[in-house]
Structure formats: structure tokens, C-alpha cells
C-alpha positions in Angstrom: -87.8 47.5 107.8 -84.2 47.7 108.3 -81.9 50.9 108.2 -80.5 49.4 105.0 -83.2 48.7 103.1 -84.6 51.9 103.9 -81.7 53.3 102.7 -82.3 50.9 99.4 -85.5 52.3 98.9 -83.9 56.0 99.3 -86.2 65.3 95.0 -98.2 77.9 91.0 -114.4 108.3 83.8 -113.2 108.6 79.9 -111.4 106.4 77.5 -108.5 108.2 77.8 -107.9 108.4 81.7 -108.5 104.5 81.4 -105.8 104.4 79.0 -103.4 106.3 81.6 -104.3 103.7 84.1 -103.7 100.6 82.3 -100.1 102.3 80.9 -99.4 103.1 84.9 -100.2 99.5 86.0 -98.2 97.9 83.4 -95.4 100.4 83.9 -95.7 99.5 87.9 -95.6 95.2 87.3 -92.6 95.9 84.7 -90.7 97.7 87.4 -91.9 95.2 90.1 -91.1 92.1 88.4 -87.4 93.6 87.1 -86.8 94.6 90.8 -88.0 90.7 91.2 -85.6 89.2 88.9 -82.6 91.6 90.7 -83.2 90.1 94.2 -83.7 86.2 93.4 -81.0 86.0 90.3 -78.0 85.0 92.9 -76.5 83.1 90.2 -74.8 86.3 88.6 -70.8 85.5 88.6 -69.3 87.5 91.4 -67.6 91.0 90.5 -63.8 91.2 90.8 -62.4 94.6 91.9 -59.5 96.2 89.1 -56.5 94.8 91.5 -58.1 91.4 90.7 -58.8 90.7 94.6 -62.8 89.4 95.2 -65.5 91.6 96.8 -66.8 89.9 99.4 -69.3 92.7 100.8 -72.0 93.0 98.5 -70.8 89.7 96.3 -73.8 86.9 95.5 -73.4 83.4 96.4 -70.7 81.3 94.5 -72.7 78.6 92.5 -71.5 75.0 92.7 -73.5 72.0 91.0 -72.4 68.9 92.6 -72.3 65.7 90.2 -74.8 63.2 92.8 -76.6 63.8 96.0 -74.9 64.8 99.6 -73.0 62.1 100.6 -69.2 60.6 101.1 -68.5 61.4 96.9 -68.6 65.1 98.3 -66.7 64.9 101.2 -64.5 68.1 100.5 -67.0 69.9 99.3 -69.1 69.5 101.9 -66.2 70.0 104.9 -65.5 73.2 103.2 -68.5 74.6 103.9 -69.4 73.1 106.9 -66.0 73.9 108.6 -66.0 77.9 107.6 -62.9 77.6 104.5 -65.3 79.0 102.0 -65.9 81.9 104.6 -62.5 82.1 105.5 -61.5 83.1 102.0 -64.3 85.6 101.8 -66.2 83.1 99.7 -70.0 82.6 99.9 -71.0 79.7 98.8 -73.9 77.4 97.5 -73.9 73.9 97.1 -76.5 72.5 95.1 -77.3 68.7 95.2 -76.6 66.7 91.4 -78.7 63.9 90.3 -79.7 62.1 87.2 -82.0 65.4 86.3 -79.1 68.3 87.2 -76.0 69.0 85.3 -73.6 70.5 86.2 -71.8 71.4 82.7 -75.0 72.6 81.0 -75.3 74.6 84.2 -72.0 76.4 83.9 -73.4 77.2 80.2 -76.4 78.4 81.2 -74.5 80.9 84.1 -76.4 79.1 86.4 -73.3 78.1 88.3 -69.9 79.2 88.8 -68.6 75.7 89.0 -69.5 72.3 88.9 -68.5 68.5 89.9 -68.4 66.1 87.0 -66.6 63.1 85.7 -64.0 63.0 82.6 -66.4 61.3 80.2 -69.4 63.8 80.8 -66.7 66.6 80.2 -65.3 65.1 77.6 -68.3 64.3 75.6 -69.6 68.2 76.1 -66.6 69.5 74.5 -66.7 66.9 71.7 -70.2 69.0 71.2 -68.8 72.3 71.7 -68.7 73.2 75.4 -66.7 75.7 76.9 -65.5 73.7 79.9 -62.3 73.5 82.0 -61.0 71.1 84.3 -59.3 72.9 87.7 -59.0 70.2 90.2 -59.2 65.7 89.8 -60.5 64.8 93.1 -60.7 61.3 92.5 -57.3 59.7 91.4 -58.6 56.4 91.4 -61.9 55.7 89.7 -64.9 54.0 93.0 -66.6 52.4 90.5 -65.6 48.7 91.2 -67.8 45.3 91.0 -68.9 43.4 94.6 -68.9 40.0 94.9 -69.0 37.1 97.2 -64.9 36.2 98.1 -66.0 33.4 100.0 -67.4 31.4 96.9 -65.3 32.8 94.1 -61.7 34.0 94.1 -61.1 36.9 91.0 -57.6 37.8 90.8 -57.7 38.8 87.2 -59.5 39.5 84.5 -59.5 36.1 82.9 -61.6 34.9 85.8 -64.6 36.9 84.7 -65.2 34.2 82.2 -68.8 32.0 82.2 -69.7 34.9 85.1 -72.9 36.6 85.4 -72.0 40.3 85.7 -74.1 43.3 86.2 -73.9 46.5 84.4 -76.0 49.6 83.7 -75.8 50.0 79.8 -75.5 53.8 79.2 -73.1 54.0 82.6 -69.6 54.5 83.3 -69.5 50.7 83.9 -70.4 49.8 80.7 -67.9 52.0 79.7 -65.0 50.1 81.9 -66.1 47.1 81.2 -65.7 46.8 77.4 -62.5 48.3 77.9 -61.5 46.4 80.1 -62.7 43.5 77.9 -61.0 44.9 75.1 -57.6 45.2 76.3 -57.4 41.5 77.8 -58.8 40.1 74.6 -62.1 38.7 76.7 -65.1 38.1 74.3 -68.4 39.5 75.4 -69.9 36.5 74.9 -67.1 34.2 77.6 -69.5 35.8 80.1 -73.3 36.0 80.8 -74.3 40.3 81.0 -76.9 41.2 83.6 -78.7 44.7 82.7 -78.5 46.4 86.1 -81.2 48.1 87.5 -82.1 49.7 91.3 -83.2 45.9 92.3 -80.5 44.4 94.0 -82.2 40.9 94.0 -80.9 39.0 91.8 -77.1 40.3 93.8 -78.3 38.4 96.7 -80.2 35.5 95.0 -76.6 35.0 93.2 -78.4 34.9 90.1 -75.8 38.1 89.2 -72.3 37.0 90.3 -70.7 40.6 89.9 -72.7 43.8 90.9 -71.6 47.3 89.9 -71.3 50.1 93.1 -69.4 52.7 94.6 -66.7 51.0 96.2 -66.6 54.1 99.0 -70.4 54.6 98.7 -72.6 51.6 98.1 -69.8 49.3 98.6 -69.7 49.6 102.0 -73.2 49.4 103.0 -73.5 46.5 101.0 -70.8 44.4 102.3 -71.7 45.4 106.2 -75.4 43.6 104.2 -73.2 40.6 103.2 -71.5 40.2 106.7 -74.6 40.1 108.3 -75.5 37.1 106.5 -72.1 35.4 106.8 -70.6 36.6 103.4 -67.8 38.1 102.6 -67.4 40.9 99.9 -64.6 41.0 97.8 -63.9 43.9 94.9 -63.4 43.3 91.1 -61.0 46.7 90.6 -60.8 47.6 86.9 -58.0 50.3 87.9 -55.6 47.2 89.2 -55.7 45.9 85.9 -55.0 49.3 83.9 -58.3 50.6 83.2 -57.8 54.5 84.7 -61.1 56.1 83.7 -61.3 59.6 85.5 -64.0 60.1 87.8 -64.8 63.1 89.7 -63.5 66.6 88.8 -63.9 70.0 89.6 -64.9 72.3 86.6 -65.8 75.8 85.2 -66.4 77.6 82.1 -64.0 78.8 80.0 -65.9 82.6 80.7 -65.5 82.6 84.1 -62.1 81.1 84.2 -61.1 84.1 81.7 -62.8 87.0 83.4 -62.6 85.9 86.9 -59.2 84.2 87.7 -59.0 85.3 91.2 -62.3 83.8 92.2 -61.6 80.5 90.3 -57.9 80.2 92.0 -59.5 81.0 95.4 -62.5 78.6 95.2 -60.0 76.1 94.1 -57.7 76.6 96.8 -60.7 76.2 99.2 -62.2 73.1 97.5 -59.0 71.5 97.9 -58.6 72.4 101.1 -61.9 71.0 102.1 -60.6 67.6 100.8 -57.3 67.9 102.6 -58.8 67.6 105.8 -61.9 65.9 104.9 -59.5 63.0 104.1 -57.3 63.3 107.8 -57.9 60.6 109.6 -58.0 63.2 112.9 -60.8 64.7 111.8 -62.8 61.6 110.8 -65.1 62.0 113.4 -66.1 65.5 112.6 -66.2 65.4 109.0 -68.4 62.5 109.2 -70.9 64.4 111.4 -70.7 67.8 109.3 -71.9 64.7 106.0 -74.3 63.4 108.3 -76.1 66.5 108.7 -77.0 66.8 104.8 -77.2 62.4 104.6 -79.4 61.5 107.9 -80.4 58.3 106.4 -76.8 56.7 106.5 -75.3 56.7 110.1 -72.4 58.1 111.2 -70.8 54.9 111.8 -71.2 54.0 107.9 -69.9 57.7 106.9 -66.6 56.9 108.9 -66.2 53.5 106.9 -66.9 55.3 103.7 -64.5 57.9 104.1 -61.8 55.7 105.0 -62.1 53.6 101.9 -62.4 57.6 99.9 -59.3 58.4 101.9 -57.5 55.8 99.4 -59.0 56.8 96.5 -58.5 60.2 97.0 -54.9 60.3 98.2 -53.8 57.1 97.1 -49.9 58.8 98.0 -49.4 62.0 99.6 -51.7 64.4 100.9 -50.3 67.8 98.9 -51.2 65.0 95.8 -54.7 66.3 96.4 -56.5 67.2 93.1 -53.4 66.4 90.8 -54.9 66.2 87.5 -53.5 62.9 85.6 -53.1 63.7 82.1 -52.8 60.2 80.9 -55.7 58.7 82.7 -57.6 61.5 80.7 -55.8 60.2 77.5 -57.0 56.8 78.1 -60.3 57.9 79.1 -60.8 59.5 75.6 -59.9 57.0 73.6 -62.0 54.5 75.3 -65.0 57.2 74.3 -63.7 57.1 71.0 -63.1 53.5 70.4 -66.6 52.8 71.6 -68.5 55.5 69.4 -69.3 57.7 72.0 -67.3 60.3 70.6 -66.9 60.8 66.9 -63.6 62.7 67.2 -60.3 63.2 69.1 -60.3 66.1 71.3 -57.4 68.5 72.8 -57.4 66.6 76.1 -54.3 69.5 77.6 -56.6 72.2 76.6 -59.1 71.3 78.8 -57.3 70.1 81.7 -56.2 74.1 82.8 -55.9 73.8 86.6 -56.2 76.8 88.6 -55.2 80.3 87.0 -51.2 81.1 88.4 
């Protein structure tokens, strides 16, 4: 079995003295199991002092629910924690894995995070229901989620071109999402091309029985088109964001409570977030940062990671470096209304309320 497609295949006496005893015992497991609950509840928000400055003595871990598993996605993240910057801003941190059964916005409801990754449309949607969420930081300022196909038999320079294609998407998933927009707004008919419903087979990709296959151009993307090289192919990317289609992707979030009560923390774990993502994106450190992913992703080689986070690198800072984490109002705007226009939300929402960056 090859490293990729192992990688393809990769979460129980008297009545009344015994009356005295039995009221002693239970007394004794209430106090026990309280005491319990005091120890392993480290999921408490951390206390601020009155000059609004963090404690970082006696303070419990800082919570964050990341939106998929360990990998290039969480670059920053990761580098942040790896590399001492939470610790260096007195921060103790926790980074817990995401995944089709975590979220990280019902966790921030719950108070079983402090903050969270997630995309615009799962933010979006919550509020629509009444979450209390806030955007602090974009990470990604262009959207990875991109269709692979095979340049050397088919040339897709624009939309139009999509026409009598096979193409692959995940009904229910972002991509199904980008694509009727995308649809939509060049006036393509559903039915000009042939829809493959995606699953975790990637068969019928290289049968060429599906033309166009959904991935994560920084992720997936990679490792498959090293897959296509070694079979003489050569990969090309369908980009919906070169054609106008600027669906927000990854973001860094909070509740509206701890945003309120806890500024200073929110500003500083910010601040050290970004940082992580600063230099998880230098091309200096490359090396490093690439080890530091490794050691939480051993299945995908170091060599891979240094190929994924040069393709993150330009979806991440796409100009400048200090760009890191701008939040772009309009791509949220479109984002939205796509929701809207395709039922998924039944009403307009306040986009500028939610999008709050980091306390001043």
C-alpha cells in the first residue's frame, strides 16, 4: 500500500445510626464528585483582573475548537502553539481537533470553548437561528475549495467550458454551495453539465468517469496532483474565486459573552493567532513550521506539508503580510446572499454586526 492511499483510507446497630450513615455517605460522594467537577471543568472562561490585564497564574486553559483535523488548514494555529506565542502572551492554550461530529459554534454556546475556527456560511446560518457569534479574525482571504482536473486533456479557462462536463460535488457542502452560484451568475443551466454526487471514493476521479473533482486546493490538492504526476498527468485547477465567486472560508470566532466580558483575553488570543499565521506563512520558516504540523499529521510527510503551505501562503496572504486576517466585508455580503438565494437562509442578516474584529 502506498503512502497515498494510506493516507486515502485515513477519532465506563439501630435504624437510626443507619440513617446517619447513609446521610454521611451521600454527603461524602456529593462533596467528592463537586470537588470532581472543579478539577476536570478547564473549560471555565479565564478570569480578567479589574485593570483588565489576564491572570496567567492560576488561569485554565484557553479553549479553541478548530473547524477540521490537524493539518496545513491550521497552520497558524498550530505554529502558535508549537513555537511558545500563546506562552509568550501568558496564554495557555488548548487546541482541540474539529471534524464532521465537533462544532465549534455550538461549542462557544455551550462554554465549552473560548473560541473556535469556522467558515462564513456555518456562522452565518447560526446567527440566522439565533447564535451569539462574532467574527475576530478571516484567515482565509481566498476560499481552497477549488475543482482538480486533468490539464493535459482539457483546457478550462472559464466558466462556459464547464458545459457537457462531468463534475463532482458533495450535495449539502460548500461546493454545492459555489457551484450554483457560480452557475447562477454566468447564466449556465444545471442541466449543460452532467453532476456527480461526491463521496470519499476517488474512483471514478481517476477512471475519468468524473471530469472535475472537488478538494482543498492547499490540502487534498496537492497530494492528489503529486498522484496524477506519477502517472503522467497533469493537474490543473477550476478556481471559482477567479471568476467572482468570493465565499468566505475560514475564520476565527467567539461568543458574543466572552467578547463582552473578556476583551483583553479575546484581543490577546487574537493578536497571538495572527501571529502564528504570520510566520507560519514565511517562507524562512517553512521548514520548521512544516515539522511543528508534522508532529500532530504523521501520516502526510514533511515534504507534502512544505508543498501545502506554499500553495496556503497564497491563499492566506494573497498581498501583504500585515493583510493577515483582514476581514472582507463584501466577500461576506456575497456569501449571504448566495445562502439566501439558495434557501438556506430564510432571512437577511446584519452581516457588520457580526464581523467585530478584535476589541480596541
Amino acid at each position: 500500500m502506498t503512502e497515498f492511499d494510506a493516507f486515502l483510507d485515513k477519532m465506563r446497630v439501630n435504624r437510626a445510626d443507619h440513617l446517619h450513615s447513609c446521610f454521611n455517605a451521600l454527603t461524602i460522594w456529593v462533596v467528592f464528585l463537586l470537588c470532581l467537577i472543579g478539577c476536570t471543568s478547564n473549560e471555565t472562561p479565564q478570569i480578567e483582573t479589574k485593570d483588565n490585564t489576564i491572570k496567567s497564574g492560576d488561569s485554565r486553559p484557553v479553549v479553541c475548537r478548530l473547524k477540521w483535523l490537524y493539518n496545513t488548514s491550521v497552520a497558524g494555529e498550530i505554529w502558535a502553539q508549537e513555537s511558545g506565542i500563546f506562552k509568550a502572551q501568558g496564554l495557555t492554550v488548548k487546541l482541540r481537533e474539529g471534524g464532521p461530529e465537533q462544532d465549534a459554534i455550538k461549542d462557544l454556546e455551550l462554554g465549552r470553548a473560548h473560541f473556535g475556527v469556522a467558515s462564513a456560511d456555518q456562522v452565518i446560518r447560526a446567527a440566522a437561528k439565533g447564535a451569539d457569534v462574532v467574527v475576530l479574525a478571516q484567515i482565509f482571504q481566498v476560499n481552497p475549495l477549488q475543482w482538480i482536473y486533468a490539464k493535459d486533456k482539457r483546457a478550462i479557462a472559464k466558466p462556459q467550458n464547464l458545459k457537457g462536463l462531468c463534475v463532482g460535488v458533495t450535495y449539502g457542502g460548500n461546493d454545492e454551495s459555489i457551484l450554483s452560484a457560480l452557475l447562477r451568475m454566468y447564466k449556465i443551466r444545471p442541466d449543460d453539465l452532467e453532476l456527480y454526487a461526491v463521496h470519499y471514493d476517488f474512483n471514478p476521479f481517476w477512471k475519468g468517469e468524473v471530469e472535475l473533482w472537488p478538494v482543498y486546493r492547499n490540502t487534498q490538492g496537492i497530494i492528489l496532483q503529486e498522484k496524477m504526476a506519477q502517472t503522467g498527468k497533469y493537474a490543473g485547477f477550476f478556481n471559482p474565486n477567479t471568476f467572482g465567486i468570493r465565499f468566505v472560508a475560514n475564520s476565527l470566532i467567539t461568543s458574543k459573552k466572552v467578547y463582552n466580558e473578556q476583551p483583553q483575553l479575546v484581543r490577546v488570543f487574537t493578536e497571538a493567532v495572527l501571529k502564528g499565521w504570520k510566520d507560519a506563512m514565511d517562507s524562512e520558516l517553512e521548514l520548521k513550521v512544516a515539522e511543528a504540523i508534522h508532529r500532530l499529521d504523521p501520516e502526510t510527510p514533511v515534504s507534502v506539508i512544505q508543498q501545502q503551505l506554499a500553495e496556503t501562503r497564497a491563499l492566506v496572504v494573497p498581498e501583504s503580510p500585515e493583510a493577515i486576517g483582514t476581514i472582507d466585508t463584501k466577500a461576506w455580503k456575497q456569501t449571504a446572499d448566495i445562502l439566501i438565494t439558495q434557501g438556506m437562509i430564510s432571512q437577511e442578516i446584519d452581516i457588520t454586526s457580526l464581523l467585530a474584529g478584535p476589541p480596541p
